[in-house]
C-alpha positions as CSV (number, residue, x, y, z in Angstrom):
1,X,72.2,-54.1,86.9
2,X,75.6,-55.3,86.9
3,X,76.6,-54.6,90.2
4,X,73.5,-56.5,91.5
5,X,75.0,-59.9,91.2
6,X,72.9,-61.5,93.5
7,X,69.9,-60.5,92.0
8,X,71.1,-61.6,88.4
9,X,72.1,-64.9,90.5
10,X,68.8,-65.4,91.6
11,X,67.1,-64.4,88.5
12,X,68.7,-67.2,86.2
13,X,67.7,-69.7,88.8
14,X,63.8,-68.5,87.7
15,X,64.2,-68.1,84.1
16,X,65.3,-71.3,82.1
17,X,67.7,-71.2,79.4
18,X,66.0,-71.6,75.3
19,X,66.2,-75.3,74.9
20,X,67.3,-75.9,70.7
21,X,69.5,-77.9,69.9
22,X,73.0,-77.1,67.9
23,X,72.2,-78.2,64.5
24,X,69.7,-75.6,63.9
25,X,71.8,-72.8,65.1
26,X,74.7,-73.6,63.1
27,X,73.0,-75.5,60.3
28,X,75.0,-76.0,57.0
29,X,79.1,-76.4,58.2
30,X,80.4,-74.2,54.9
31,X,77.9,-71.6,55.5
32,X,78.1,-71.3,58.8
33,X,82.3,-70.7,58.4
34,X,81.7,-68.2,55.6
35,X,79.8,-66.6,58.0
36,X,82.0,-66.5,61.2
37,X,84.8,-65.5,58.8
38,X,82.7,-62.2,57.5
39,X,81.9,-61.4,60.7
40,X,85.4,-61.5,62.2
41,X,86.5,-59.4,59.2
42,X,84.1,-56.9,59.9
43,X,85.0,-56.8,63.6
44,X,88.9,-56.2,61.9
45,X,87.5,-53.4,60.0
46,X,85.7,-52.0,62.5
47,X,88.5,-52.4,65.1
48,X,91.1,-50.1,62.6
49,X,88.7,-47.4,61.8
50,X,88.7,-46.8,65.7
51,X,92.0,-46.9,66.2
52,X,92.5,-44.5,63.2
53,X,89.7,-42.4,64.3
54,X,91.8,-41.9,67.9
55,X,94.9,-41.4,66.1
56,X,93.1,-38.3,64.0
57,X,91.5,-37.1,67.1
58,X,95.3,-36.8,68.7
59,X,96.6,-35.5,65.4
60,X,94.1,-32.7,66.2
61,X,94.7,-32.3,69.7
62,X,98.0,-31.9,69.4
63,X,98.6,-30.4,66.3
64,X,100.9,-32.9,64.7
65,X,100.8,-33.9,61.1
66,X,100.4,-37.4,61.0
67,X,100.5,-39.4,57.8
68,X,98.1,-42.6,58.1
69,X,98.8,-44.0,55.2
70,X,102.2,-43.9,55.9
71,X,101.7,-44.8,59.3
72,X,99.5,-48.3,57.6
73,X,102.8,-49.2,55.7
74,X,105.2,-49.1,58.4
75,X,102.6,-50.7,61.1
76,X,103.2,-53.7,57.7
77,X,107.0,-53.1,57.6
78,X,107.6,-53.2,61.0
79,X,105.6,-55.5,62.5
80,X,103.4,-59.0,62.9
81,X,100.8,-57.4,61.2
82,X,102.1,-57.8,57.9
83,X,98.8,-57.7,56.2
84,X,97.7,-56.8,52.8
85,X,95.0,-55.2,54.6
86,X,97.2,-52.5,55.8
87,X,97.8,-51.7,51.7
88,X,94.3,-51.0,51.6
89,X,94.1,-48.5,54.5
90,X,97.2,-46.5,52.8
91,X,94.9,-46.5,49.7
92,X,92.3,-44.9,51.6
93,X,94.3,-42.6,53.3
94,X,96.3,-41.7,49.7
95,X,93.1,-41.4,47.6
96,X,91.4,-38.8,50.4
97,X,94.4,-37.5,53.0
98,X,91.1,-35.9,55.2
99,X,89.5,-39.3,55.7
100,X,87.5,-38.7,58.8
101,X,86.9,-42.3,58.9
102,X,87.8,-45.6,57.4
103,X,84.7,-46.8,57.0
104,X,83.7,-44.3,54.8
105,X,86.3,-45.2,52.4
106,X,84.5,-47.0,49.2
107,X,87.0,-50.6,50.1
108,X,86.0,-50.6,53.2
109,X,82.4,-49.6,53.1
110,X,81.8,-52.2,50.3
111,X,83.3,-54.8,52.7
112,X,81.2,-54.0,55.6
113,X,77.7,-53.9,53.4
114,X,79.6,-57.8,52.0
115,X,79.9,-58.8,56.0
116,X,76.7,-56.9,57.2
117,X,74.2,-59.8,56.9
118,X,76.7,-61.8,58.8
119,X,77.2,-59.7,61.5
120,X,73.2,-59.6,62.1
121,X,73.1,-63.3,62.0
122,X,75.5,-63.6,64.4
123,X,74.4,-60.7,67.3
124,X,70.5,-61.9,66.8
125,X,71.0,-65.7,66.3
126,X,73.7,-66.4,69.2
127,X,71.6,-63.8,71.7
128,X,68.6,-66.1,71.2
129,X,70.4,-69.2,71.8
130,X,73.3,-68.1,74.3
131,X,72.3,-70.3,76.9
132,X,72.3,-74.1,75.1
């Protein structure tokens, strides 16, 4: 489907956009925030157990003995990421060394279930009402 643009062209010249208007998408400001901040935090958490989970996978491959914690810390130490978030992955990393993923860590799976709602509102409510 993607590489038939001109088909997609001339389909969304046929099918209108959902008319509704802003107010009942976003609805209460402080909420809404709360929400867009849970989600993005997710998408953080999300975005570090995948980079972790390649870094394992080339510890396997190529038989090296990589330290994630460790490797957490200095990414703090070293860099602009200089987040107390990084602490938290060391913890993981410290309190089970064979962590085959972050998000199975009790932290981090706690956060996600916090953020999951959020997420959902976001990928349902915003596909519904892409087009306004």
């Amino acid at each position: 489907m993607s590489s038939l643009k001109n088909d997609r062209i001339a389909a969304s010249k046929v099918f209108a956009s959902p008319k509704s208007d802003r107010k009942s998408i976003i609805g209460e400001k402080a909420a809404f925030t709360e929400h867009i901040r849970k989600a993005l935090y997710a998408s953080k958490i999300i975005s570090y157990a995948q980079g972790f989970m390649l870094l394992s996978e080339a510890n396997r491959l190529f038989n090296w003995d990589l330290n994630f914690g460790a490797i957490a810390l200095m990414w703090r130490g070293g860099c602009i990421i200089r987040s107390r978030f990084l602490g938290e992955i060391k913890n993981a990393f410290d309190s089970n060394p064979k962590l085959s993923n972050l998000l199975m860590d009790n932290f981090f799976l706690n956060a996600l279930k916090e953020c999951q709602v959020c997420c959902i509102f976001f990928s349902s409510h915003f596909s519904l009402h892409l087009f306004l």
